[in-house]
N, C-alpha and C positions, 0 to 999 in steps of 0.2 A: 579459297574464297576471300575475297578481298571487299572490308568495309569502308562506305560512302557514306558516312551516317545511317539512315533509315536505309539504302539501300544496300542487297548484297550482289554484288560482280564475280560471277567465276568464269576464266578463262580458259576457253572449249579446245578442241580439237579436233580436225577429223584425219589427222596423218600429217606426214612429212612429203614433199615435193622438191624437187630443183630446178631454179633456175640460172641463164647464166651471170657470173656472179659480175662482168661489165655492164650489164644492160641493168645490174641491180644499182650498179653503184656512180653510171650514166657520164660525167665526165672527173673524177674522183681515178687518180691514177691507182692500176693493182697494185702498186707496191705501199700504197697506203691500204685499202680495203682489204686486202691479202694478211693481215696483222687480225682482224675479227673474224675471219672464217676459213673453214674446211673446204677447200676446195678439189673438185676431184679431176679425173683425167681431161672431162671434156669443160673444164672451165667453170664448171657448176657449182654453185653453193644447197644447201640445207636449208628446207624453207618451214614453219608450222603452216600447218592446210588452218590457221586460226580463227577462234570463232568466239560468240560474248556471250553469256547468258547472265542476265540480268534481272534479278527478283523483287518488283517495287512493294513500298509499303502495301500498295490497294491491293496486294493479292497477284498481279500480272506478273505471266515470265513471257520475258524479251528476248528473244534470238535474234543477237545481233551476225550477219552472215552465214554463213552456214557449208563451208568446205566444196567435197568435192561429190560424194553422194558414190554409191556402188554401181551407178550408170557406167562407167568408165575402167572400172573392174577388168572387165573381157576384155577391153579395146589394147589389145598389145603392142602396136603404135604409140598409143598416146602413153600407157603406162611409163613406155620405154622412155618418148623423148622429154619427159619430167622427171623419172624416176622414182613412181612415185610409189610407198608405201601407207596403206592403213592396216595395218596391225592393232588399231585402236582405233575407232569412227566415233564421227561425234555423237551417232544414237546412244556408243557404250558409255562415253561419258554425260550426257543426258541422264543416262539408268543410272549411272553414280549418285545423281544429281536428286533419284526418285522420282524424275519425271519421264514422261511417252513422248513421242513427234503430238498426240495430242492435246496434248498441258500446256503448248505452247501458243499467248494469245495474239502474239505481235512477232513478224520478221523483221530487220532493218536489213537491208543491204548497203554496204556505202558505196559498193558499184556493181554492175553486173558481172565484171570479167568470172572467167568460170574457178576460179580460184575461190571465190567469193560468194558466188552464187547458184554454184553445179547443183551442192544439197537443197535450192528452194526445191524439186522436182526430184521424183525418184519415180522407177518402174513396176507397178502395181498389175499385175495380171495382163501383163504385155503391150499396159498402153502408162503414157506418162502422162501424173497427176502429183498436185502440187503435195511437198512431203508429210507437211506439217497442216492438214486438212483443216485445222481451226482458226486459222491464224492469219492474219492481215497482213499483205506482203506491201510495203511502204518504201517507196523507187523514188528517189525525184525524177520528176517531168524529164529535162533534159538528158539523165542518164537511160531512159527511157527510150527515147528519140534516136538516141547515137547507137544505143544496142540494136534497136530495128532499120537504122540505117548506117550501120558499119563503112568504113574506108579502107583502105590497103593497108594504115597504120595500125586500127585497132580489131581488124578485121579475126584474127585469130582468137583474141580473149573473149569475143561475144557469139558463145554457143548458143541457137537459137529456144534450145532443146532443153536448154537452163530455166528459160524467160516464157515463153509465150505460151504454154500449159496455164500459167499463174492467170490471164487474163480470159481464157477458156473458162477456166473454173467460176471465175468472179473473184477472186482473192485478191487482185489486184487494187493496191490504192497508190495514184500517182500525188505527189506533192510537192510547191511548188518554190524551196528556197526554205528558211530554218521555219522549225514547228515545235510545239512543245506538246510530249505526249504524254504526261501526268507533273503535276508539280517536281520540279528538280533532274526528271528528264528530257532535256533536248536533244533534236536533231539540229546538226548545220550545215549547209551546204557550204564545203570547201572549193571546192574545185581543183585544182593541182593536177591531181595523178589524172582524172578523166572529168569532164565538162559540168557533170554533173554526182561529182565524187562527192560523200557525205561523212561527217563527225557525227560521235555520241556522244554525250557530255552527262554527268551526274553531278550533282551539286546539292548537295545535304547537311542539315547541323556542320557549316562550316567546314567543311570537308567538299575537296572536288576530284573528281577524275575525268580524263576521256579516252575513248577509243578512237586511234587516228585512223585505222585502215589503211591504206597503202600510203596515207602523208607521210607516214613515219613507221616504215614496215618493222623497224628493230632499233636495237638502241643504237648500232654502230651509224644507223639516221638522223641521229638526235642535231648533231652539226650541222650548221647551216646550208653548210655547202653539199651534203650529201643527200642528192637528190638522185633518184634514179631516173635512167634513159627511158625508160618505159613514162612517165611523166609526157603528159599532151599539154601540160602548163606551166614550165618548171618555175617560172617568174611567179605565177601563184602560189605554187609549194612551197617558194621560199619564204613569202609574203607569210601566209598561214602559219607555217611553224616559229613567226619569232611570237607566238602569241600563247604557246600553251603552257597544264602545269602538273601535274600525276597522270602517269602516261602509260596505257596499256598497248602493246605493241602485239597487232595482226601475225605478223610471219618468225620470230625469233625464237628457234629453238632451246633454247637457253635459259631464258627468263621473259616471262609476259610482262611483267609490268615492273617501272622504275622511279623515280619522283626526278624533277627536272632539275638540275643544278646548273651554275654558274662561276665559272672561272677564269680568271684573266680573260674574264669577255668573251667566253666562248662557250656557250651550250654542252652539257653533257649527260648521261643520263644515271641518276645516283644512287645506289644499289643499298644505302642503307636502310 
């Protein structure tokens, strides 16, 4: 559990996944990125399925993302070309947490891809309904737009089966650029990785943190220049990341969160 002043951040998970680890690391040659990761036969790295749960003074828990969900369980396809293990899902660490899918009053997504947003929706007596049945699922507008009108670029990350349950339901709140959802938490609309990609930010008794989502998937992102291929902005990626300061990181198996350091002018991420 990691303190924000009044608030408390624990970094979720719902499994491990892979992807390949040039499209992670976008034009950042492998004989630099190859130094921070495990890479296996088909070029893949280790990714965390990561996710935020966020417990504010007024009593609310915030789920920030939400993994991959047991939808995809069966699918031996998809299992295969990610590689993906949950041996540990986010409900189990939820119950750590002494909370239900029910206890939870807010989702944030910071984009839809299914990385990110598989677990809003799970399969409930053979039909799909939103997982977390009490909870406000909070999309920007434009990340909204691009998931129900997909392209050949982003056409694979935005499974429909993820998203469009949540607006069935009525759970859906679209929003439209930064919002602030109790004193000390915001959203902000980044942009970078996808049009409508969004930051969490906590800011309490002097103390900050954010959750970058795919701006800064792990620490070996921290540098400026490491930007992934999967990036539909990379000139805003860059733009965004010379801005931040305690840093919880979405996919790093490793370590979730680091505090931002500086040396000889170059970004890194600071493990003390």
């Amino acid at each position: 559990m990691i303190k924000v002043g009044r608030f408390q951040a624990a970094p979720l998970s719902d499994g491990v996944f892979r992807l390949d680890g040039g499209a992670m690391y976008g034009t950042v040659p492998k004989t630099l990125w190859c130094k921070h990761e495990q890479v296996d036969e088909k070029n893949r790295i280790p990714l965390a399925l990561g996710c935020l749960l966020i417990k504010t003074p007024r009593g609310r828990n915030v789920l920030v993302d939400t993994g991959l969900s047991s939808k995809y369980d069966a699918n031996g396809k998809f299992t295969s070309i990610y590689a993906v293990e949950r041996k540990k899902t986010l409900r189990d660490e939820l119950r750590e947490q002494g909370l239900a899918p029910e206890d939870v009053h807010f989702v944030v997504n910071t984009h839809l891809h299914f990385d990110h947003a598989g677990g809003d929706t799970e399969v409930f007596d053979g039909k799909l309904k939103p997982q977390f049945p009490n909870a406000r699922y909070l999309i920007q507008k434009d990340e909204w737009e691009d998931a129900n009108h997909a392209h050949e670029r982003n056409r694979a990350s935005y499974l429909e089966e993820n998203f469009a349950p949540l607006q069935d339901a009525g759970v859906l709140e679209l929003v439209d650029g930064d919002f602030e959802l109790e004193p000390g938490l915001k959203v902000s609309k980044s942009g970078g990785h996808s049009r409508g990609h969004q930051v969490v930010m906590l800011e309490s008794e002097g103390e900050k943190a954010i959750y970058l989502g795919d701006l800064v998937p792990t620490r070996a992102h921290v540098p400026l220049p490491f930007i992934m291929g999967y990036d539909l902005y990379p000139v805003d990626t860059l733009e965004r990341k010379r801005q931040y300061f305690k840093l919880i990181f979405q996919h790093d198996v490793g370590r979730r969160h680091a505090k931002l350091g500086l040396q000889d002018g170059r970004y890194y991420a600071r493990l003390d």
